[in-house]
C-alpha positions in Angstrom: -82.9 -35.7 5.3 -80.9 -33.7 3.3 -80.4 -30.9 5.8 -78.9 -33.4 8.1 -76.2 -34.7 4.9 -75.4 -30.5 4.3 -75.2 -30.2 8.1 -72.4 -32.9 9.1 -70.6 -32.1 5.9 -70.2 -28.7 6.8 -69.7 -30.2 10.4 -67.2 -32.6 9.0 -65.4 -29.9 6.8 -65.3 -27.7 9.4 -63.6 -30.2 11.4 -60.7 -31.2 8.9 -60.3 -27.4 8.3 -59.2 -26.8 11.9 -57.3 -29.9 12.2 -55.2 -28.8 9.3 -54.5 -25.2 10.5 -53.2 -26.9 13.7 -50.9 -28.7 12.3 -49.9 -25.9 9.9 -49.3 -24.4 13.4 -47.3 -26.9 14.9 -44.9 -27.3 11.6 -44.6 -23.1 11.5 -43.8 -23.0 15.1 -41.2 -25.8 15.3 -39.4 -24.7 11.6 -40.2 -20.9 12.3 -36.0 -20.4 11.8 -36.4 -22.0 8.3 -40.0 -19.7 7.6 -38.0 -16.9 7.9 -35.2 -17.7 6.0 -37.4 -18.6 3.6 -39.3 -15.2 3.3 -35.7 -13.4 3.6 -34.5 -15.5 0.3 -37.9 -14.9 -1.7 -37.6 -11.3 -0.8 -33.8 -11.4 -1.6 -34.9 -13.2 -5.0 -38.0 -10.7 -6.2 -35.3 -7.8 -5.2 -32.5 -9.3 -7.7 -34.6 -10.1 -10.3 -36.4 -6.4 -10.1 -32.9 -4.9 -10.1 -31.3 -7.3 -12.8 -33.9 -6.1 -15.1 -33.6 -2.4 -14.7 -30.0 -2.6 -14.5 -29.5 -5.0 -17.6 -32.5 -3.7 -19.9 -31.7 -2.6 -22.8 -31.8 0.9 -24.2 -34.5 2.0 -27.0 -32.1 1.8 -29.7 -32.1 4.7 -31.8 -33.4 5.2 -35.2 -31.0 4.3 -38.0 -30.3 8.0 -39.6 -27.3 6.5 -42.1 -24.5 8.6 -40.4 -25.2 12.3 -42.1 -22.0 13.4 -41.0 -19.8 10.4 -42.5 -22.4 10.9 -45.7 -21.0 14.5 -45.7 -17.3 14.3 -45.1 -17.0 11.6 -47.8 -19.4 13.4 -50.1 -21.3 10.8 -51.0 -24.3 11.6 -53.7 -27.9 10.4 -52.7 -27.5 8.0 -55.9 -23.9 6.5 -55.5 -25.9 6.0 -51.4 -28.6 4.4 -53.7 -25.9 2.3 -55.4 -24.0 1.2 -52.2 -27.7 0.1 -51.0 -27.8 -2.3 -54.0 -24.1 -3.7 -53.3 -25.4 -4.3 -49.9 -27.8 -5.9 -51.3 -25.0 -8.4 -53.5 -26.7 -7.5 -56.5 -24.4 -7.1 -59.8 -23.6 -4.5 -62.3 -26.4 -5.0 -64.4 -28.7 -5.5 -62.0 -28.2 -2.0 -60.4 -28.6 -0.5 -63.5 -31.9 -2.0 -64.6 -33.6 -1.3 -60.7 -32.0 2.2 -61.1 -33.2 3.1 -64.4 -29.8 3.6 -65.4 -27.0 2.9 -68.0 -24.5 0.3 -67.2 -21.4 2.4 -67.8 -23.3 5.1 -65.0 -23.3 1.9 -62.6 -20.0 1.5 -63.0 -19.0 5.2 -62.9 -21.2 5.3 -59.2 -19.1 2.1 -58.4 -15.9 3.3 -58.5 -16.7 6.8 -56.9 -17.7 4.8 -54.1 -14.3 2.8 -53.8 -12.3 5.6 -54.2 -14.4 7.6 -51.5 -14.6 5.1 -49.2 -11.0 3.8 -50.0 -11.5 0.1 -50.4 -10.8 -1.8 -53.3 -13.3 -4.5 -53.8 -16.8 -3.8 -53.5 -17.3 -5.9 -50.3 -14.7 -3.8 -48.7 -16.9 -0.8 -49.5 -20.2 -2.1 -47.8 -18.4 -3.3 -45.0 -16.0 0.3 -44.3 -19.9 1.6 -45.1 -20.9 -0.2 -42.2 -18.5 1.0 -40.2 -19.6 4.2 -40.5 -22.9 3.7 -40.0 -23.8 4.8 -43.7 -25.6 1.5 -43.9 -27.2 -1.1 -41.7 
């Protein structure tokens, strides 16, 4: 008994299986025009997106080295470079000198050495000419 069920479902699905790829026949021959401006587009669409991302990626950007040759001109000691880090950073006087390990009159010392080599007169005008440069990030 069973046979016969598997037999005319098979039969049956068999059946519906051709009548369906007839009419997918019928539909692709009388809109063939439209199937292959369809495929032309996708085709069109994979190509612009393949070359949009090539064209537009991005670069590797390169590895932040701090600008040696700006670092040379101005002749900027590793610690006043330590000290601008810590104005970047917005921290005060005081602060600096306690991370540093260092008196606040040397703080102050590094600080204006840093103005006067970078020729701005407020310390925000020194981190951002030090950006600029590329001293700093």
């Amino acid at each position: 008994m069973w046979k016969r069920i598997v037999l005319y479902g098979t039969l049956l699905a068999a059946g519906t299986l051709l009548l369906q790829w007839l009419d997918y026949q019928r539909l692709v021959r009388s809109h063939i025009g439209d199937v292959y401006v369809f495929l032309i587009a996708g085709g069109f669409l994979v190509l612009g997106v393949w070359l949009g991302a090539r064209g537009i990626a991005r670069p590797a950007p390169r590895a932040f080295d701090g600008n040696p040759q700006a670092v040379a001109v101005l002749g900027l000691s590793p610690r006043e470079l330590q000290v601008l880090e810590e104005l970047l950073a917005g921290r005060s006087n005081q602060e600096i000198a306690e991370r540093l390990g260092v008196s606040l009159n040397t703080v102050k010392t590094h600080v204006a050495r840093l103005l006067e080599k970078l020729g701005a007169k407020r310390r925000g005008d020194a981190v951002a000419r030090a950006r600029e440069l590329g001293i700093v990030r």
